[in-house]
LOLO-768882 format. One record per residue: residue number from 0; x, y, z of N, C-alpha, C, O in turn. Coordinates in steps of 0.05 Angstrom, whole numbers, plus 5000, padded with zeros to 4 digits. Layout:
N
{NUM,{X,Y,Z},{X,Y,Z},{X,Y,Z},{X,Y,Z}}
...
# end
This chain:
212
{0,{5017,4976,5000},{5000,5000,5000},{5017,5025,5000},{5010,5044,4987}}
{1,{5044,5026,5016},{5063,5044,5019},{5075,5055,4990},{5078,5077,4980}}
{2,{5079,5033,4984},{5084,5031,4950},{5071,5048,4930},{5082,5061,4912}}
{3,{5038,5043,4938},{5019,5056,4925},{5020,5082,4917},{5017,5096,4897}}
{4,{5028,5083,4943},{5024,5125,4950},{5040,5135,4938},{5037,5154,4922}}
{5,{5059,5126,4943},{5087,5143,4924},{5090,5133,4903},{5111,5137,4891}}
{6,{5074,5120,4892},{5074,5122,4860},{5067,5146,4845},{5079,5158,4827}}
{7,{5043,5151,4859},{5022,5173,4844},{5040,5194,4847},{5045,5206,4826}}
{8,{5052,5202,4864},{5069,5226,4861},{5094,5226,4836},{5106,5245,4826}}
{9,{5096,5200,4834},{5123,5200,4827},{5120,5200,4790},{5133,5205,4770}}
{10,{5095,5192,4797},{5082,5195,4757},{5072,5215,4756},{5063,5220,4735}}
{11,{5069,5237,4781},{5060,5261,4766},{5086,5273,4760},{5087,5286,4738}}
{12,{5112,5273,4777},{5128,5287,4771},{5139,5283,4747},{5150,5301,4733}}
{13,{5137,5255,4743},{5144,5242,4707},{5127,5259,4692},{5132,5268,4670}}
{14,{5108,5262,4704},{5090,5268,4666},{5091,5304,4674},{5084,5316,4654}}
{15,{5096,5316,4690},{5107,5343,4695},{5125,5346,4680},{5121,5357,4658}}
{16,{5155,5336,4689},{5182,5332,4670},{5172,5330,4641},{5175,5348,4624}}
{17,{5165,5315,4639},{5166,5306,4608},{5149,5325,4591},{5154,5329,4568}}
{18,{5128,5338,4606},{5108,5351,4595},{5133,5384,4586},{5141,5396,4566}}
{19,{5136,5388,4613},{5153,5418,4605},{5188,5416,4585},{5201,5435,4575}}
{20,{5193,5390,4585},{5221,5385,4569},{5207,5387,4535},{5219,5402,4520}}
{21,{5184,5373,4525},{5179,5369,4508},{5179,5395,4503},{5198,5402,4489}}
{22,{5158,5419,4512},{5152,5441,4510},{5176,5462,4504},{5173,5479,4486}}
{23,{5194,5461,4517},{5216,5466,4512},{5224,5454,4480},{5222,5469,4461}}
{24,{5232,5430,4476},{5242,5422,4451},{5231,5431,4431},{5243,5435,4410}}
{25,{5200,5436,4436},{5187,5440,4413},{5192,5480,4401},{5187,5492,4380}}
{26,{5203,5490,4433},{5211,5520,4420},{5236,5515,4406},{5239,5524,4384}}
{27,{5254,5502,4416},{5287,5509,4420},{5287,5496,4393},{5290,5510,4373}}
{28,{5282,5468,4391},{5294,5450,4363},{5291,5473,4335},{5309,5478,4320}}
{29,{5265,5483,4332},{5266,5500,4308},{5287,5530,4301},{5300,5540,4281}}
{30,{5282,5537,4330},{5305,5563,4337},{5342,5548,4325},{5357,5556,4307}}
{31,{5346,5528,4343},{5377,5526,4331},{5382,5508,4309},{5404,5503,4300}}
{32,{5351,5493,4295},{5359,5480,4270},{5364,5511,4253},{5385,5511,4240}}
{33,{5349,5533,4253},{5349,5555,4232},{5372,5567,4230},{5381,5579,4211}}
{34,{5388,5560,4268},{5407,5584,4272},{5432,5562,4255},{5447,5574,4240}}
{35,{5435,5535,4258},{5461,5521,4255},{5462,5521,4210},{5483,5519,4198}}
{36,{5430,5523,4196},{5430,5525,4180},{5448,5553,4165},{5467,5560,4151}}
{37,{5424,5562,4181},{5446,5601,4170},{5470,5598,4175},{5488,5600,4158}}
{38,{5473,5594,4194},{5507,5600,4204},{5524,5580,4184},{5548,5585,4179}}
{39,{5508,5553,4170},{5523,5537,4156},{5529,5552,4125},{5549,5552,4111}}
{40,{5503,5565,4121},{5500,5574,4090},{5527,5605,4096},{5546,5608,4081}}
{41,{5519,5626,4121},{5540,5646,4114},{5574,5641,4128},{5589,5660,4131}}
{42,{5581,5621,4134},{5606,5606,4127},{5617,5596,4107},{5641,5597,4104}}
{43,{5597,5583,4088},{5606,5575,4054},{5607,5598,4049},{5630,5605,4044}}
{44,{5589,5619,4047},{5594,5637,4027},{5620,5653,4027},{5633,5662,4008}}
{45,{5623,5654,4058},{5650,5675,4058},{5668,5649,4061},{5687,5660,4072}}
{46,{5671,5636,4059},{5697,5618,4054},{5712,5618,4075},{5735,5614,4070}}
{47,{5707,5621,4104},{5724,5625,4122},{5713,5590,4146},{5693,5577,4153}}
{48,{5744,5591,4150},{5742,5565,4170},{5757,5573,4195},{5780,5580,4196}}
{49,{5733,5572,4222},{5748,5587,4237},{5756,5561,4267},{5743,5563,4288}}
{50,{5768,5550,4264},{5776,5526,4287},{5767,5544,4309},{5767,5568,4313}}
{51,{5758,5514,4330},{5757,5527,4354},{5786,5525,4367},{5799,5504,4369}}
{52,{5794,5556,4378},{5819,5551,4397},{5826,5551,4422},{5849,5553,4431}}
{53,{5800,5549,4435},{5796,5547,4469},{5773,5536,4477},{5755,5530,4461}}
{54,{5770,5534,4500},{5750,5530,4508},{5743,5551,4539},{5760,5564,4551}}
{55,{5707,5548,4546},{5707,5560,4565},{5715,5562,4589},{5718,5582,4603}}
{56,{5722,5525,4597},{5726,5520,4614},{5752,5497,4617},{5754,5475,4608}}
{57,{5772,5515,4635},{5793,5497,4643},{5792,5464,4649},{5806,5446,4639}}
{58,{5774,5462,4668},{5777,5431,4671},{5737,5425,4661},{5716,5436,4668}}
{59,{5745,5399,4642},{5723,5391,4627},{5708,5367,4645},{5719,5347,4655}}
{60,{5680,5374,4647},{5668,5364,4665},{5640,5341,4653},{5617,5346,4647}}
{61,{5660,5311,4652},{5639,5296,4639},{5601,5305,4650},{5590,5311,4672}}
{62,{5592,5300,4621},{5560,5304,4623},{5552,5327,4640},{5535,5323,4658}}
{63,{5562,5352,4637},{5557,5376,4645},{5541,5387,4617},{5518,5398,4617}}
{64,{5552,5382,4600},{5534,5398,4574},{5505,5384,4572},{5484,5397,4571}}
{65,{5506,5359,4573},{5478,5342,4576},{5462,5357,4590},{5446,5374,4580}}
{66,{5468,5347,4627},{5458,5371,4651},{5441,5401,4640},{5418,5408,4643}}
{67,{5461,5413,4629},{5455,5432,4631},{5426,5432,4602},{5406,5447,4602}}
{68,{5432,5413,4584},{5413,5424,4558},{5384,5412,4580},{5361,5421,4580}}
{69,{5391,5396,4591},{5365,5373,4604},{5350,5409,4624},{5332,5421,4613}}
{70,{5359,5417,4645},{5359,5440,4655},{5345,5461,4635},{5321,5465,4637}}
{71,{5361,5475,4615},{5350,5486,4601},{5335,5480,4593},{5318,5496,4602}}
{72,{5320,5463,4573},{5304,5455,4561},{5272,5450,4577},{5250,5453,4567}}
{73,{5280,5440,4611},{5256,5444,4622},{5248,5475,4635},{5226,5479,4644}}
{74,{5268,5494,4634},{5269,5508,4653},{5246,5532,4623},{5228,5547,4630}}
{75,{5253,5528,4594},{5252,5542,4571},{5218,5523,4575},{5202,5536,4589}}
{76,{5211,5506,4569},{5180,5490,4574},{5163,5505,4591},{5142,5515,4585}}
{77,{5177,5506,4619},{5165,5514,4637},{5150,5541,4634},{5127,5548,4639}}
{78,{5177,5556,4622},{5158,5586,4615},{5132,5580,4601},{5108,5582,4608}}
{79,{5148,5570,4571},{5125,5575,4541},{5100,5562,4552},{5080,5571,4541}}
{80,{5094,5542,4571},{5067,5534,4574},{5046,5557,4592},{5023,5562,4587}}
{81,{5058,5564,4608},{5053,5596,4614},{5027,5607,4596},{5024,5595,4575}}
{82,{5009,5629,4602},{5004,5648,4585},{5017,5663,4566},{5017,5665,4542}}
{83,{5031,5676,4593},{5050,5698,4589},{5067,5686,4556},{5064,5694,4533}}
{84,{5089,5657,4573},{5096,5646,4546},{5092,5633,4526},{5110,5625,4512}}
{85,{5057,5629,4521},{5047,5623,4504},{5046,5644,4481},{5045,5639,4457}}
{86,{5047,5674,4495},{5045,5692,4476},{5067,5704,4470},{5064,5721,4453}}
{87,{5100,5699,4482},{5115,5708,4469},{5126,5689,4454},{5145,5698,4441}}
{88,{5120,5666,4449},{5132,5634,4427},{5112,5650,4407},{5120,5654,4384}}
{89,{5083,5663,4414},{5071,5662,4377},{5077,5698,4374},{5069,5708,4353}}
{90,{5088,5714,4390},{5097,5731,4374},{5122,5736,4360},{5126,5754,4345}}
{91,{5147,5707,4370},{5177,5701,4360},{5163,5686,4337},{5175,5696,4318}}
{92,{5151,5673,4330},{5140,5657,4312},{5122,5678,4285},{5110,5666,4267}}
{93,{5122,5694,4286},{5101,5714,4276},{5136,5732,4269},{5140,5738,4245}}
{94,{5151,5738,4285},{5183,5751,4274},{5183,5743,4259},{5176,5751,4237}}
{95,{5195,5715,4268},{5212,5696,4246},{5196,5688,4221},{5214,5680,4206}}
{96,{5178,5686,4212},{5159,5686,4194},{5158,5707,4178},{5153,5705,4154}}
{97,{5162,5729,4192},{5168,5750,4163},{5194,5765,4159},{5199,5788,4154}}
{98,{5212,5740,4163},{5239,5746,4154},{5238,5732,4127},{5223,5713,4128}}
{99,{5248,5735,4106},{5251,5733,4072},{5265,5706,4081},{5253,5685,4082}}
{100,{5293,5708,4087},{5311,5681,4084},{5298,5660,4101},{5286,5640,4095}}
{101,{5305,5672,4131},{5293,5658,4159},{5268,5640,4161},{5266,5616,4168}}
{102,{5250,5657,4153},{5225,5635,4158},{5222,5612,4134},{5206,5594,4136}}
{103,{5234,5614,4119},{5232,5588,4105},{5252,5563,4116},{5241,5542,4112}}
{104,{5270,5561,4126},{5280,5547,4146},{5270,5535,4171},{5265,5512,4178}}
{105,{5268,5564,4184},{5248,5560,4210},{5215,5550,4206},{5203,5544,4226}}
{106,{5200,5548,4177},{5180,5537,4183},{5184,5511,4172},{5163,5499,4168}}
{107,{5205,5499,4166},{5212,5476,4158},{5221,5455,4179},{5217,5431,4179}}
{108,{5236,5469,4197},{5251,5459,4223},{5223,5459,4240},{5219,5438,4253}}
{109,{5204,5479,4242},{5175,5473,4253},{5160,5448,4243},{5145,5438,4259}}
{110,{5162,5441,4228},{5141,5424,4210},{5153,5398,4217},{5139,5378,4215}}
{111,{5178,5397,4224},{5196,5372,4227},{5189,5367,4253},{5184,5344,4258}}
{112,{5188,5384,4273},{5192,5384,4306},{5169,5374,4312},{5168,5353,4325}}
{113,{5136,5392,4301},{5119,5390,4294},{5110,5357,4296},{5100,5348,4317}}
{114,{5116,5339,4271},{5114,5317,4269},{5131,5300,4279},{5128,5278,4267}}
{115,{5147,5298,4296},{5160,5278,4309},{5148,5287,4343},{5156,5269,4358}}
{116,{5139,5298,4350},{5126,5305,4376},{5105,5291,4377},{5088,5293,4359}}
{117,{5103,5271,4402},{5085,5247,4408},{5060,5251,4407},{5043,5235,4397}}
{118,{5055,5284,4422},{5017,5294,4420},{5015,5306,4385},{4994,5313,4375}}
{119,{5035,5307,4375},{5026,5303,4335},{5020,5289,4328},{4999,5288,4315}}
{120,{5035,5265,4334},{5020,5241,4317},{5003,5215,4335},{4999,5192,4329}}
{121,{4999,5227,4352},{4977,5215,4368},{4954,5207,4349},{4943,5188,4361}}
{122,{4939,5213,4323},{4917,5214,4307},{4928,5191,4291},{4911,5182,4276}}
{123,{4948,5182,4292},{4964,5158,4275},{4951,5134,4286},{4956,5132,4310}}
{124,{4937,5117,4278},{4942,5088,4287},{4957,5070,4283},{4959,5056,4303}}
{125,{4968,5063,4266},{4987,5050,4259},{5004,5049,4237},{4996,5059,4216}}
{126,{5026,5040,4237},{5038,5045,4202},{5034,5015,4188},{5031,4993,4200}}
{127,{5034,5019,4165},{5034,4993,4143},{5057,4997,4118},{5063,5021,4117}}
{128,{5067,4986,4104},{5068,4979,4074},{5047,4978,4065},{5027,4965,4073}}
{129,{5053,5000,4036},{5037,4992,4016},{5045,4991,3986},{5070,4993,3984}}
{130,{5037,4989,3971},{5046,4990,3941},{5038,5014,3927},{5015,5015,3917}}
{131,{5063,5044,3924},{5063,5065,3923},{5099,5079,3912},{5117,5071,3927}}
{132,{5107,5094,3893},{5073,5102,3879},{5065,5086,3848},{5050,5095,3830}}
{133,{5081,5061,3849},{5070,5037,3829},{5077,5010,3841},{5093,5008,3860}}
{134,{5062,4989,3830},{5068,4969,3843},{5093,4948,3840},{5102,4947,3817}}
{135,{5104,4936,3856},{5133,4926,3850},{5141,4938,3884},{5147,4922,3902}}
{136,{5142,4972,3889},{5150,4988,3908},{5147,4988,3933},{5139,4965,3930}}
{137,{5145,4991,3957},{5127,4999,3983},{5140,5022,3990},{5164,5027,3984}}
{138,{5125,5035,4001},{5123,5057,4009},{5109,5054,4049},{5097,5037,4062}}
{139,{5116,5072,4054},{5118,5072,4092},{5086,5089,4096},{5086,5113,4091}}
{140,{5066,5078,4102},{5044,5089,4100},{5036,5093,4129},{5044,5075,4143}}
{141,{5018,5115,4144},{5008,5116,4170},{4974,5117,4170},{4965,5136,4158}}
{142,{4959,5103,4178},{4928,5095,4173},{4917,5118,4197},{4922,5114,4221}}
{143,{4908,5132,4192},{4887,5160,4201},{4859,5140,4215},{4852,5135,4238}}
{144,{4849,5133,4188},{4820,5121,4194},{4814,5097,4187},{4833,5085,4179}}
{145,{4794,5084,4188},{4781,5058,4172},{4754,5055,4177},{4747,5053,4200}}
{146,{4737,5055,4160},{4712,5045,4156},{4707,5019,4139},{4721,5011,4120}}
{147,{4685,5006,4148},{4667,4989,4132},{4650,4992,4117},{4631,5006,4123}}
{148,{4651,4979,4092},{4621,4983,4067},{4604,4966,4079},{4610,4948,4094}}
{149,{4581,4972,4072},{4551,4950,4072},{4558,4926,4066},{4551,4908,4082}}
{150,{4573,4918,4043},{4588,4888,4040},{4608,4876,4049},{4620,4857,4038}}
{151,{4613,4885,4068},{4637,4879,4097},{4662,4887,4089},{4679,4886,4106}}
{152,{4672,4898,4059},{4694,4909,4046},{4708,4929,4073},{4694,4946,4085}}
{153,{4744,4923,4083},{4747,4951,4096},{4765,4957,4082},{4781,4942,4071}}
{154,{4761,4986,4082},{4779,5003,4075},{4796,5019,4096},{4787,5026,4118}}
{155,{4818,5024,4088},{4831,5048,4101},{4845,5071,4093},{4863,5067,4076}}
{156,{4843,5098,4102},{4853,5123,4098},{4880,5126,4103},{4885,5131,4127}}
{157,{4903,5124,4084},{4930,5119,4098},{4945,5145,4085},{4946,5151,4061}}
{158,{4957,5157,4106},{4979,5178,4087},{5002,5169,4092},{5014,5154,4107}}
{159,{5006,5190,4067},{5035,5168,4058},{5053,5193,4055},{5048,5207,4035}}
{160,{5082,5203,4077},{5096,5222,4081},{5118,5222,4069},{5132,5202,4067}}
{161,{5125,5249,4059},{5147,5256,4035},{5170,5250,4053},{5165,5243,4076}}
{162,{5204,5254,4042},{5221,5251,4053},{5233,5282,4042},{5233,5287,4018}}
{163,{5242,5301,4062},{5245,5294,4089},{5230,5305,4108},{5236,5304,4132}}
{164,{5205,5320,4095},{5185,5338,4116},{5163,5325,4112},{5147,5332,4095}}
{165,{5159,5297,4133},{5131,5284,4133},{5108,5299,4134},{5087,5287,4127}}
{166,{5105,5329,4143},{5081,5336,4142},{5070,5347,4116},{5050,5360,4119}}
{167,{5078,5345,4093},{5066,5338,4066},{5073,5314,4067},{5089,5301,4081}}
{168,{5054,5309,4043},{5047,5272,4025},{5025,5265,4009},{5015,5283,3995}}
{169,{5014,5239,4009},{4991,5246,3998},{4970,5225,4008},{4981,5205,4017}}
{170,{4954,5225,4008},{4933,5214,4020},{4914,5193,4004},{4895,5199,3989}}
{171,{4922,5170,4008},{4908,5143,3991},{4884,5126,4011},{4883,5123,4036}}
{172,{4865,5118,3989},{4841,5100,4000},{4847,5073,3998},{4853,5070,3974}}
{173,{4849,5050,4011},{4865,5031,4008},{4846,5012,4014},{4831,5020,4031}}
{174,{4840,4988,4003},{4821,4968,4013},{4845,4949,4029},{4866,4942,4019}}
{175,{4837,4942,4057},{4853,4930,4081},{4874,4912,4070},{4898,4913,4075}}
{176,{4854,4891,4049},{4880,4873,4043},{4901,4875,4033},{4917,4858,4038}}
{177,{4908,4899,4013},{4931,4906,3998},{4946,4917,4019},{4965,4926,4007}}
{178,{4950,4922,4045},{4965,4931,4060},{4983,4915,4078},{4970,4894,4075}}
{179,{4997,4910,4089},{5020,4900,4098},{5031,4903,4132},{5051,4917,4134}}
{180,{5025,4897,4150},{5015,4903,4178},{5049,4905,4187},{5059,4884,4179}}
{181,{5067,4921,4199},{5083,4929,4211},{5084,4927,4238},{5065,4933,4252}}
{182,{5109,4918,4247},{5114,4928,4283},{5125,4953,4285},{5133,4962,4307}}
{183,{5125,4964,4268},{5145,4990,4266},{5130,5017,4284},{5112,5020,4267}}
{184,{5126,5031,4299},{5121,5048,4310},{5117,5070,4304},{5139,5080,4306}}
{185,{5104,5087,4296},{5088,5122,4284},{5113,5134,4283},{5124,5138,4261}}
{186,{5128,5141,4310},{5145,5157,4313},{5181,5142,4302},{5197,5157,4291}}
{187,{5186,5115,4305},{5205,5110,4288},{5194,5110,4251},{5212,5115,4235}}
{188,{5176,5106,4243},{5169,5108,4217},{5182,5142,4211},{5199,5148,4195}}
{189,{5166,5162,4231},{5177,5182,4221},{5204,5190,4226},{5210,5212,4216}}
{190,{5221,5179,4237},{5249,5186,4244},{5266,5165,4216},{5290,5167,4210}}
{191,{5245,5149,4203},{5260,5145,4188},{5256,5159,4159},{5276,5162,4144}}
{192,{5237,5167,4155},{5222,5184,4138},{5246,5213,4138},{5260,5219,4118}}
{193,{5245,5226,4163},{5256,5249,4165},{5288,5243,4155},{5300,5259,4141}}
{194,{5298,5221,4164},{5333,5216,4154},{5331,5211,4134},{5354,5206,4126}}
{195,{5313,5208,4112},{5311,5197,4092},{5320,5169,4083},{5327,5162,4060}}
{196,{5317,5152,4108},{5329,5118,4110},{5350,5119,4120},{5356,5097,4127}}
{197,{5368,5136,4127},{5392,5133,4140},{5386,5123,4170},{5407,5113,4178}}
{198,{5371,5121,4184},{5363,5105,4202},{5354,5086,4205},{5354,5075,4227}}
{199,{5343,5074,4182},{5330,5050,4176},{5335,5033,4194},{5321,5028,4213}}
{200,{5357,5021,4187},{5372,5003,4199},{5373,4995,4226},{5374,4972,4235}}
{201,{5374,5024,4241},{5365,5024,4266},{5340,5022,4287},{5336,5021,4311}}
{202,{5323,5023,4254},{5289,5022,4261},{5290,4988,4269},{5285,4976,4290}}
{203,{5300,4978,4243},{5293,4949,4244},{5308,4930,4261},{5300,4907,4266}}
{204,{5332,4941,4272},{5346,4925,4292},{5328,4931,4316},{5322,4915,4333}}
{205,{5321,4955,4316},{5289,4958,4351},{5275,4943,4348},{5267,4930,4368}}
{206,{5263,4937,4322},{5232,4925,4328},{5244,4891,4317},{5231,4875,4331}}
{207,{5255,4881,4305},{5273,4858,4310},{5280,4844,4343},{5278,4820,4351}}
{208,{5286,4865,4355},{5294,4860,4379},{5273,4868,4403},{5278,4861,4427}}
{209,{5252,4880,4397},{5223,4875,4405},{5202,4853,4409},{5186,4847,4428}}
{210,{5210,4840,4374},{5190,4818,4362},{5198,4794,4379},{5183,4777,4389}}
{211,{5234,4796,4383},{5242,4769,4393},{5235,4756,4409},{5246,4734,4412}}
# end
């Protein structure tokens, strides 16, 4: 019974944590994918390579940078769920949007963050193979809906996400049997989607080592 009690506390403080870290990721990840992009594009242009030649700190302190992003990142959640910082994320978002170069980056790094965040694709039920966009192919499909006809036919509503910004694609009506049932998971489908397969490999050694 002792047991009991201090559970409930201990899963609120989990789903607290996790609630304000995500919140956080979901400001920060778009902010320094835009910032590491720019900074990548106005370094080619001027042709300059500038080594790092120090550091800040004399003696290097394993998993201090971790610490601290884990820290930040809840401490940055904590605000934006706020009022207050609900309304300064959509007036930095409303900046960066009518910058010419900027917001086309930043709403791309949005759209990415966007769809790999667990309460996004929560509307996902499952992923499948299907045969797309001719047959011979499969393609990585996520099923939205499914209904039944009057003649027991099911169908399902599956979209099917571009590489490397899953939130375009296109949206196919599929009758059940042509589809192909997966262990693969919403959120590794899209992590492999977003690498454009360069993770693959690591999808299928998880759910390999799931199935076993």
């Amino acid at each position: 019974m002792r047991g009991f009690w201090l559970h409930r506390p201990l899963r609120r403080v989990e789903h607290h944590l996790r609630r304000n870290i995500l919140a956080g990721l979901g400001v920060l990840v778009p902010v320094v994918i835009t910032y590491l992009v720019l900074r990548f594009v106005v370094g080619f242009v001027d042709g300059l390579l500038r080594p790092l030649t120090g550091r800040l700190l004399d003696v290097v302190v394993p998993g201090l940078g971790l610490a601290i992003t884990v820290v930040g990142l809840y401490l940055v959640g904590l605000i934006v769920t706020t009022v207050v910082g609900r309304r300064m994320v959509e007036w930095g978002n409303r900046v960066m949007e009518n910058i010419p170069l900027v917001r086309v980056v930043y709403r791309t790094a949005r759209q990415v963050t966007d769809a790999l965040n667990s309460s996004a694709t929560a509307h996902y039920r499952r992923v499948v193979f299907l045969e797309f966009p001719r047959p011979g192919l499969r393609s990585i499909g996520l099923v939205t809906s499914e209904w039944r006809e009057p003649d027991g036919r099911l169908y399902l509503m599956v979209y099917i996400p571009t590489v490397p910004n899953p939130t375009s694609g296109f949206l196919v009506v599929v009758p059940a049997e042509q589809v192909e049932p997966t262990a693969m998971s919403v959120e590794d489908a899209l992590k492999v989607v977003v690498s454009a397969g360069v993770l693959a490999e690591e999808v299928v050694r998880k759910v390999k080592a799931g199935t076993a």
